[in-house]
Kinemage of the C-alpha trace (Angstrom):
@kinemage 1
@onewidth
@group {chain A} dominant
@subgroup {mainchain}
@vectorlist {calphas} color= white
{ca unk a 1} P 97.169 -76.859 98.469
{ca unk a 2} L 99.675 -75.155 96.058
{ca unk a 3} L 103.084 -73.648 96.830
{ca unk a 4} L 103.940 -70.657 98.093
{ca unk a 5} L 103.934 -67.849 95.314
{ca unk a 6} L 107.854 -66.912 94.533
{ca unk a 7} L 107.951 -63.641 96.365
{ca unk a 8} L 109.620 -61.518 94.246
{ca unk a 9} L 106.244 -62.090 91.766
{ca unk a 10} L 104.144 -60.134 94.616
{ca unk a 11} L 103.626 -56.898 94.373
{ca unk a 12} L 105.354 -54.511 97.205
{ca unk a 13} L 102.125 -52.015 98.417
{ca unk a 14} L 103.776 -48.899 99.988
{ca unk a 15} L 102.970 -49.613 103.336
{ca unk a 16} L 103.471 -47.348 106.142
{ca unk a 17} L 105.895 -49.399 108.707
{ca unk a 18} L 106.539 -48.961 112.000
{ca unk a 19} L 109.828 -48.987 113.168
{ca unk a 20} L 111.635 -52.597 114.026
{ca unk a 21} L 111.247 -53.504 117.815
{ca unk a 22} L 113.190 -56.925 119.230
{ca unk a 23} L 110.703 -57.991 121.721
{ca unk a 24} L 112.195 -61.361 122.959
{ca unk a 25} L 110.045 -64.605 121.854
{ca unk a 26} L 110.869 -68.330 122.721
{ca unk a 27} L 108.899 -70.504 120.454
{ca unk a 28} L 106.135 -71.732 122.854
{ca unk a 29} L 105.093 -67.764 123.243
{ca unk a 30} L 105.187 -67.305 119.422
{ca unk a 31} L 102.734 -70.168 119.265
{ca unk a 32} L 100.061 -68.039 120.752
{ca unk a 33} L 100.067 -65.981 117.544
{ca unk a 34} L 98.616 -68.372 115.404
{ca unk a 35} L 95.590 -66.829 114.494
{ca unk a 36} L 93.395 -69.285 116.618
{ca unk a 37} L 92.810 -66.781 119.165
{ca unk a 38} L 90.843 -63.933 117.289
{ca unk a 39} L 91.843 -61.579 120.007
{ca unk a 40} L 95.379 -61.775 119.197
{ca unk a 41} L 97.420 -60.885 116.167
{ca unk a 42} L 99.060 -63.455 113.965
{ca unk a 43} L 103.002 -63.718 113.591
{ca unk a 44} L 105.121 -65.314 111.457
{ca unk a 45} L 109.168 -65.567 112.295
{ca unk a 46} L 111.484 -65.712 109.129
{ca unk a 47} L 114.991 -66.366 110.207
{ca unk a 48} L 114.207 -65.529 113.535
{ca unk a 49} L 112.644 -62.221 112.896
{ca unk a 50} L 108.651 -62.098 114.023
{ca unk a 51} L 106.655 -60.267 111.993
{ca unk a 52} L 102.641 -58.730 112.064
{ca unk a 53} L 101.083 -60.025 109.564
{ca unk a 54} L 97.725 -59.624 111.596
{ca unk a 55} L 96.481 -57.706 108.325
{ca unk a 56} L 96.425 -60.777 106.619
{ca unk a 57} L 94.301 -62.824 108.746
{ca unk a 58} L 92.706 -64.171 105.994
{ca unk a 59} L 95.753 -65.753 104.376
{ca unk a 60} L 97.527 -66.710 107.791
{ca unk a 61} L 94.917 -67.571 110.195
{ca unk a 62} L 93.063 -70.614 110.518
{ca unk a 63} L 91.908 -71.975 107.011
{ca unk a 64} L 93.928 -69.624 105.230
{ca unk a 65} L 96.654 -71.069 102.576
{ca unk a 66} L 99.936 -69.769 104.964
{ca unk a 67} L 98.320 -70.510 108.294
{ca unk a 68} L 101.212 -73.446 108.584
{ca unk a 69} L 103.522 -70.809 108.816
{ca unk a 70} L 101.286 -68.959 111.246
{ca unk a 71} L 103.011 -68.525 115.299
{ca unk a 72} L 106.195 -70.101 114.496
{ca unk a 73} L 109.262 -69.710 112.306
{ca unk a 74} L 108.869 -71.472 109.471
{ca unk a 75} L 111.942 -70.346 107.281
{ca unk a 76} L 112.646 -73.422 105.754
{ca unk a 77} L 109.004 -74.287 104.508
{ca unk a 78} L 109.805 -70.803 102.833
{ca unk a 79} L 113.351 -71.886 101.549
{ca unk a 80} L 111.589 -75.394 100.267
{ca unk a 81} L 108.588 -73.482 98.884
{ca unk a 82} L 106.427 -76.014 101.331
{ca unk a 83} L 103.231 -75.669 102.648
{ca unk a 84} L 104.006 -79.288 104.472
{ca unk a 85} L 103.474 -79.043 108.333
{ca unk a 86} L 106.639 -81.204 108.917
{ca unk a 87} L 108.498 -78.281 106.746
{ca unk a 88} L 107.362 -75.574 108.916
{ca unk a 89} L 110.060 -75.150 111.338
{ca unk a 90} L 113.054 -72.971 111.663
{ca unk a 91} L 115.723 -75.303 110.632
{ca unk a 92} L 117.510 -73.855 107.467
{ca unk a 93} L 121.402 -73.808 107.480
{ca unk a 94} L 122.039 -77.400 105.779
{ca unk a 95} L 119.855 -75.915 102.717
{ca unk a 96} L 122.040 -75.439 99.485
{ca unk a 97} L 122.609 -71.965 98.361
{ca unk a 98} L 119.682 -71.530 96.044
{ca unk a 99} L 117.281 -72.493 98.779
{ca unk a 100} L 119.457 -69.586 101.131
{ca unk a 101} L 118.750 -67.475 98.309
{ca unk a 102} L 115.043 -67.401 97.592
{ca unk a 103} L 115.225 -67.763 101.870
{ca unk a 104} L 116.557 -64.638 101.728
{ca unk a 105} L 114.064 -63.454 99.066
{ca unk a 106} L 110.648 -64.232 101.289
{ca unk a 107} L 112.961 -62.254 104.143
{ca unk a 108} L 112.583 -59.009 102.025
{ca unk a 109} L 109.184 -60.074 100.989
{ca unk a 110} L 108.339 -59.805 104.732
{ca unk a 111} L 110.959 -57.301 105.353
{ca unk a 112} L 108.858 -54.942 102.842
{ca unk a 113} L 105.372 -55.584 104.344
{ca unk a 114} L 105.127 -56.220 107.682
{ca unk a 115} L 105.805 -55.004 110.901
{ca unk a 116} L 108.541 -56.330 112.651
{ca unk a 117} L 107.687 -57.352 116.171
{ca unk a 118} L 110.317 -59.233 117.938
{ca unk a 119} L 112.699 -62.169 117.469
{ca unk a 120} L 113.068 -65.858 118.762
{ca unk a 121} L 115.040 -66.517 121.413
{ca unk a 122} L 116.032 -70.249 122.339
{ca unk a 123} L 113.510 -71.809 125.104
């Protein structure tokens, strides 16, 4: 599997958002969001922010390329440009600055494109 695509080489499409809601999620409930359940849509937390990206299913949910990052924060598998399970997690602040930076850069990406749904709360 290849690296996530720098995100600033995606294209933004001008997508209709809804506004920003802070619906409280520890991590075991953002687990449910993986994708596995086809009933349910799929998040993804960046820096604690969950986002819907349900309307790509394909590239989150099971068997897609991101799905690692699928019902969890993964922010520093983002930071690290990682598609490693063990990277997946929501550890970031001993990264050096340009990790922060292109952290912050997938942030917008999401920021730009999806829905925000929530964030994560401590268990």
């Amino acid at each position: 599997m290849s690296a996530p695509v720098h995100p600033n080489s995606i294209p933004a499409n001008d997508v209709k958002l809804a506004p920003p809601k802070a619906d409280p999620f520890t991590p075991a409930a953002l687990k449910q969001y993986d994708g596995t359940d086809a009933s349910k849509p799929v998040y993804v937390a960046v820096k604690g922010t969950v986002f819907d990206v349900s309307n790509k299913r394909d590239a989150y949910g099971p068997g897609g390329n991101y799905h690692v990052y699928a019902g969890k924060d993964g922010s520093r598998g983002l930071a690290l440009s990682s598609l490693e399970p063990a990277d997946a997690v929501s550890r970031y602040s001993d990264l050096d600055q340009d990790k922060l930076k292109k952290l912050d850069e997938w942030y917008q990406f999401f920021e730009k494109r999806y829905n925000i749904v929530g964030k994560v709360q401590d268990a």
